[in-house]
Steps between C-alpha positions, in 0.01 A plus 500: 500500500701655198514215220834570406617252748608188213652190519874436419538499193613103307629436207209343316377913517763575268394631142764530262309693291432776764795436800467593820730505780413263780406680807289485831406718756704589849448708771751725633489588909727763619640573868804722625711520758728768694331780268617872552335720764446806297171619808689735788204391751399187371614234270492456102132417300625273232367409195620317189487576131585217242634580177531278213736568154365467148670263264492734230612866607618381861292751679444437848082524576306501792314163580346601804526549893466357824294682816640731689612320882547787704794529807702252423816422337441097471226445203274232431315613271161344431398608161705286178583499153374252294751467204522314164802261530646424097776223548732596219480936566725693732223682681689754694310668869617765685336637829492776626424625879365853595379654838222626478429849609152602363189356334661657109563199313822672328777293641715778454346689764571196746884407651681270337624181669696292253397254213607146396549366122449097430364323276155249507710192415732588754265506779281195386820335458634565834464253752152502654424732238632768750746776387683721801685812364645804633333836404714751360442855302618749796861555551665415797222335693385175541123509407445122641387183323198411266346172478289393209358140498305357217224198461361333214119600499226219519248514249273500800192762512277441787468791763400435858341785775681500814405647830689507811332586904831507770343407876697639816870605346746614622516852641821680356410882539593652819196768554266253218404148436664380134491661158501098375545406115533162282826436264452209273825301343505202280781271615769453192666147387869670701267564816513832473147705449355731298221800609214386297218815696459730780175594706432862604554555829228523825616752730430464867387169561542150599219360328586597151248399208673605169320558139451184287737537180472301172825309402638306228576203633815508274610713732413331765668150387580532135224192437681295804237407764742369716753765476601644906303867532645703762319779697644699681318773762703851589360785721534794267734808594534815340865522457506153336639293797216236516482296803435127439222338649503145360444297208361147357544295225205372256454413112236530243356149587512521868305885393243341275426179701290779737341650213213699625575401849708641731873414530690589831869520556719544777794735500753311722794809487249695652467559874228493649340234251302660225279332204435617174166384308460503171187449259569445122307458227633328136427697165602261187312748304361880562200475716200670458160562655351173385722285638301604879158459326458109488452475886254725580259508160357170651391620783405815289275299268312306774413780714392751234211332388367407824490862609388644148226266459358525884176705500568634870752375758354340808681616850406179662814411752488156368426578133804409233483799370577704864757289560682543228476881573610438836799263381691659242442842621623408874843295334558808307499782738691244775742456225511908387563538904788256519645684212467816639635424848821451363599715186836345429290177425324662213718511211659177616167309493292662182737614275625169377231235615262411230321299776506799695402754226212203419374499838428903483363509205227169585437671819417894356294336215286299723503800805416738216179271345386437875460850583284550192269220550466617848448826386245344260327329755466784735358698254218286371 
C-alpha cells in the first residue's frame, strides 16, 4: 500500500515558520453516460484522461487514465485518481474522453468524444460529493453527461485476497452455457454505488471458478467494515450487452467473519437459484513464505530425527515405524486424488490455505523420509 495515504491535516500541524497548506487525500471515480458512437459495427471503447492546471504557468498536464471498457457508451470505470485536496487553492480538472481505436497511446490518433472542466472544490463540495456535467468540445452534438464523484480516503492500509467459485448459473448463451463475471461496488452515504473491481471473465461455463486478486480493502470499504458491498454477476457478450444473472449483497465483516473458510451466497435475481462461494484470506501486512512455516516445522522436527537416527527400518505390519509409512503416505495420495478429480478445486483450495499449503508440505517431508528409510532398510 503506497504511504502517501495521510491523515487530514489539523491545525496543531501548522508551522509558522515553514507554512503549509492544509490538505488530505480524495479519490476521484469517473462514469459517463449517453457517450458518442463513433464504431460503424459496434459501439464506442471509452477511456478517460484527467488533466490538472499548474498554479504557476496554468498549463494543463496529464494526471493519468482510466482502462479502456470496450462496447459501450455507459462507463464505469474501475480504475481512480487519487488526488491531493488543498482547502484554500482553486485546483482546476478537466476530462477528457477518447475512443479508442488502436493499442498507440497517442490520443490523437483516437476519436474524440467531448471533455468536461470543474474544479476539485466544486465536486467535493457538491452534494454527496457527486458532480453531473454535460460534455462539450464538438460542435453541434450532444456528447452526453460525465459524472465524477469524490471520497475522502481512509488512512486504512490492510489488503485482503479474494476468490470467488459460481455453482449452477444461469445459462444466457443460446448455442453455450455463460461467459459469467463479478462487478464489485461500494454502496455511497446517497445510496448510490461506486465500481470498486472487476474479475476476468470464464467463458463457457456454469461452474465458474475465477483467479484470486489482492485488494485494498480501501477500496473495498474505505476502512468501513460495515459498509453494504454489492456484487453483481453478468454473462459476458461481445458487443457489450451483458445479460444479468443476479446479484447479492455482503460487507467486509460479513467477508472476514469466514476467513479461511468458505462463505456461500445466494443470488436471489437469478433464475434458476445459483450460489456463489467465496474463500478470503486477510493481509494486514505483505505475506511471505514464513508465515506457512510455523505449522508444519513441528511435525518436521519430530519426524526427522526419528528417521535420521534409525539404523534400518523394520517392515513389521505392526511396527511404528510401518505405520507411519503406511499413514501419511496413504492420506497424501487420497488427498493428491481428490485434488485431481476435480481441477477447478485446485487453485481454490491451495493457493490461499496456509492449513492447506501446511498439510502438503508435512505430508511430502514425511512421504519423502519414509521412502528413504525404506530404501535404507531394503538395502542393508
Amino acid at each position: 500500500m503506497n504511504n502517501t495515504f495521510l491523515n487530514m491535516a489539523s491545525i496543531g500541524d501548522f508551522d509558522p515558520l515553514n507554512p503549509s497548506i492544509p490538505a488530505t487525500k480524495v479519490e476521484i471515480a469517473v462514469s459517463c453516460r449517453d457517450l458518442l458512437d463513433m464504431d460503424t459495427f459496434s459501439k464506442s471503447d471509452p477511456i478517460c484522461v484527467l488533466y490538472t492546471q499548474g498554479m504557476g504557468n496554468k498549463e494543463w498536464r496529464e494526471f493519468g487514465r482510466t482502462e479502456v471498457i470496450d462496447n459501450t457508451l455507459n462507463p464505469d470505470f474501475v480504475k481512480k485518481f487519487i488526488l491531493d485536496y488543498f482547502f484554500e487553492e482553486r485546483q482546476n480538472l478537466r476530462f477528457d474522453l477518447y475512443d479508442v481505436d488502436s493499442k498507440s497511446a497517442n490520443l490523437q490518433k483516437h476519436d474524440f468524444l467531448g471533455q468536461a472542466y470543474c474544479t476539485l472544490g466544486e465536486v467535493v463540495g457538491s452534494q454527496g460529493s457527486r458532480l453531473e456535467k454535460p460534455l462539450g468540445g464538438i460542435q453541434g452534438k450532444k456528447c452526453g453527461t460525465i459524472i465524477v464523484k469524490a471520497e475522502e480516503l481512509n488512512n486504512c492500509r490492510e489488503s485482503v485476497m479474494i476468490q470467488f467459485c459460481g455453482t449452477k448459473l444461469d445459462k444466457k448463451d443460446f448455442f453455450g452455457k455463460s461467459d459469467p463475471f463479478l462487478v464489485f461496488y461500494r454502496s455511497n452515504e446517497d445510496g448510490t454505488f461506486t465500481i470498486c473491481h472487476k474479475t476476468e471473465v470464464v467463458k463457457n461455463t456454469l461452474n465458474p471458478v475465477w483467479q484470486a486478486f489482492k485488494i485494498p480493502v480501501r477500496a473495498l470499504c474505505n476502512g468501513d467494515y460495515d459498509r453494504s458491498i454489492k456484487v453483481e454477476v453478468y454473462d459476458w457478450d461481445r458487443d457489450g450487452s451483458h445479460d444479468y444473472i443476479g446479484e447479492f449483497m455482503t460487507s467486509y465483516r460479513e467477508l472476514s467473519v469466514g476467513q479461511s473458510q468458505f462463505n456461500v451466497y445466494e443470488c436471489p435475481y437469478s433464475s434458476p437459484l445459483s450460489f456463489l462461494t467465496t474463500f478470503l484470506d486477510s493481509f494486514p501486512s505483505p505475506a511471505s513464505l514464513l508465515s506457512f512455516c510455523p505449522s508444519f516445522f513441528p511435525l518436521f522436527v519430530f519426524l526427522c530425527p526419528y528417521f535420521s537416527t534409525c539404523p534400518s527400518l523394520p517392515l513389521l505390519p505392526w511396527s511404528l515405524p510401518f505405520f507411519l509409512v503406511f499413514f501419511f503416505t496413504l492420506l497424501l495420495m487420497s488427498f493428491l486424488s481428490f485434488l485431481f478429480l476435480d481441477l477447478s478445486c485446485l487453485s481454490l483450495l491451495t493457493c490461499h490455505s496456509p492449513f492447506l499449503l501446511s498439510f502438503l508440505f508435512s505430508s511430502l517431508t514425511v512421504s519423502v523420509f519414509s521412502a528413504g528409510s525404506i530404501f535404507k532398510a531394503c538395502s542393508q
